[in-house]
C-alpha positions as a Python dict, from the first residue, in 0.01 Angstrom:
ca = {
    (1, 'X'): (0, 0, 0),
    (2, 'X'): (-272, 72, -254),
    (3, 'X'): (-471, -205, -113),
    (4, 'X'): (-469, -71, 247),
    (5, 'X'): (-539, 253, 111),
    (6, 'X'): (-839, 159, -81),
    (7, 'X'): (-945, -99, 207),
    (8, 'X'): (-977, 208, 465),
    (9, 'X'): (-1159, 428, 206),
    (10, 'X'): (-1431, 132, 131),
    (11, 'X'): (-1489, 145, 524),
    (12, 'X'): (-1509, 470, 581),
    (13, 'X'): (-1737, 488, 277),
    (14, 'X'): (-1953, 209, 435),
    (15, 'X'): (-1938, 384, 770),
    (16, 'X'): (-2083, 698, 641),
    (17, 'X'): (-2383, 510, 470),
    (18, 'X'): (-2484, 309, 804),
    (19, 'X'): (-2431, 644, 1055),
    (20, 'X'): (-2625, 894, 750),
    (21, 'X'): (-2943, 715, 812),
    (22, 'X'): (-3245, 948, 791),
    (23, 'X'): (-3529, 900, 1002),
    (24, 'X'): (-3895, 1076, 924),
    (25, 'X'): (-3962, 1377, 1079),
    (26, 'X'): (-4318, 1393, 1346),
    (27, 'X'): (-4659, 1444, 1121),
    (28, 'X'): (-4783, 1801, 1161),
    (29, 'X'): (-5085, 1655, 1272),
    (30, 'X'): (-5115, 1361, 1444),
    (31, 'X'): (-5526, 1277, 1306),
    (32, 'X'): (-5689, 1250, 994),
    (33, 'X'): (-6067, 1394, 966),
    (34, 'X'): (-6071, 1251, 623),
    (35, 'X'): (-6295, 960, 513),
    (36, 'X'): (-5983, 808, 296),
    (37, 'X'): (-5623, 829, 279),
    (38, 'X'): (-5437, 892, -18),
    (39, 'X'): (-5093, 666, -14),
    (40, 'X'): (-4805, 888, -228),
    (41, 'X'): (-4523, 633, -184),
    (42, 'X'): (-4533, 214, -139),
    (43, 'X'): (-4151, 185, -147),
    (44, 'X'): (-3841, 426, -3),
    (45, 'X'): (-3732, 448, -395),
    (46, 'X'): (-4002, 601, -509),
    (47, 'X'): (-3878, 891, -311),
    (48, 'X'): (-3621, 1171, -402),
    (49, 'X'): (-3268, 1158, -309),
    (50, 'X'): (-3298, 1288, 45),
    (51, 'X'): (-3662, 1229, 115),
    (52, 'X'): (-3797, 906, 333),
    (53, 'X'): (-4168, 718, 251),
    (54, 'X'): (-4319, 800, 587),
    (55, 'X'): (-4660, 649, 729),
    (56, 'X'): (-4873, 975, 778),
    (57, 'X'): (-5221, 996, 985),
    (58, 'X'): (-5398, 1039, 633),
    (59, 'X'): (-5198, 833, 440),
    (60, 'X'): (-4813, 778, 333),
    (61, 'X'): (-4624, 1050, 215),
    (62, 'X'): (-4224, 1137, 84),
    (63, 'X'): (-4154, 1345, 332),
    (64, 'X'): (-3763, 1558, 404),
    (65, 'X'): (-3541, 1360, 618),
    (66, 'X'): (-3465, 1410, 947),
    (67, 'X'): (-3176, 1305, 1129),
    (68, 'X'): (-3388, 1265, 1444),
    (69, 'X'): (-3661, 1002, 1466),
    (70, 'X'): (-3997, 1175, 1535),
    (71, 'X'): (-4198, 957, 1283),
    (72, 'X'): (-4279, 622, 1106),
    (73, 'X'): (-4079, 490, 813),
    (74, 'X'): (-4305, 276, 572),
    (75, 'X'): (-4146, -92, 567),
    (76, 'X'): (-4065, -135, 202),
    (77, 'X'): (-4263, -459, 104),
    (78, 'X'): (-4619, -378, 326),
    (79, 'X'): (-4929, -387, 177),
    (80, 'X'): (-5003, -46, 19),
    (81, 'X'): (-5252, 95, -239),
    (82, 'X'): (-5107, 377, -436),
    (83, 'X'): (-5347, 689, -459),
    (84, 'X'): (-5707, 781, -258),
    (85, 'X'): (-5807, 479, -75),
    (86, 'X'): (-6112, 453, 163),
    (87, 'X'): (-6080, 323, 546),
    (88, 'X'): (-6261, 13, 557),
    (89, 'X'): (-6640, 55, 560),
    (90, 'X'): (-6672, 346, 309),
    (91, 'X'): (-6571, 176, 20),
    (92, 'X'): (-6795, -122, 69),
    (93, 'X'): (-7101, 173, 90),
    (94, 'X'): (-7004, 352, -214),
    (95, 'X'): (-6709, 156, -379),
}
């Protein structure tokens, strides 16, 4: 009995993980004028409890969760420089 109860509470449990997914909200401005980006987050876990790595027009960003989809989750594992980084052509100018 014990079993059964604790089998239906580990799915349930599971359920409520896969159906609480949180999606990133729309940027509040969909360009960048800047010359650079600045990257704030390379991986979901750098992120607080509640907050999603998005891809931003100026960069990546923790950004609030939505439970919508309006934006672009960053793919833990891309390619991503942490910090101010220039769009291609800048850097080799000044860099």
């Amino acid at each position: 009995m014990n079993s059964r109860i604790f089998g239906l509470f580990l799915l349930f449990a599971v359920a409520t993980c896969v159906l609480s997914e949180l999606y990133c909200p729309k940027p509040r401005d969909p360009n960048c004028n800047l010359g650079y980006k600045i990257n704030d987050c390379r991986s979901q876990a750098e992120c607080r409890t509640g907050d999603v790595c998005c891809v931003q027009p100026c960069g990546t960003a923790c950004r609030r969760g939505s439970d919508t989809a309006g934006g672009e989750k960053f793919v833990d594992g891309s390619e991503c420089q942490l910090g101010q980084v220039w769009k291609s052509g800048w850097y080799d100018i000044f860099g």
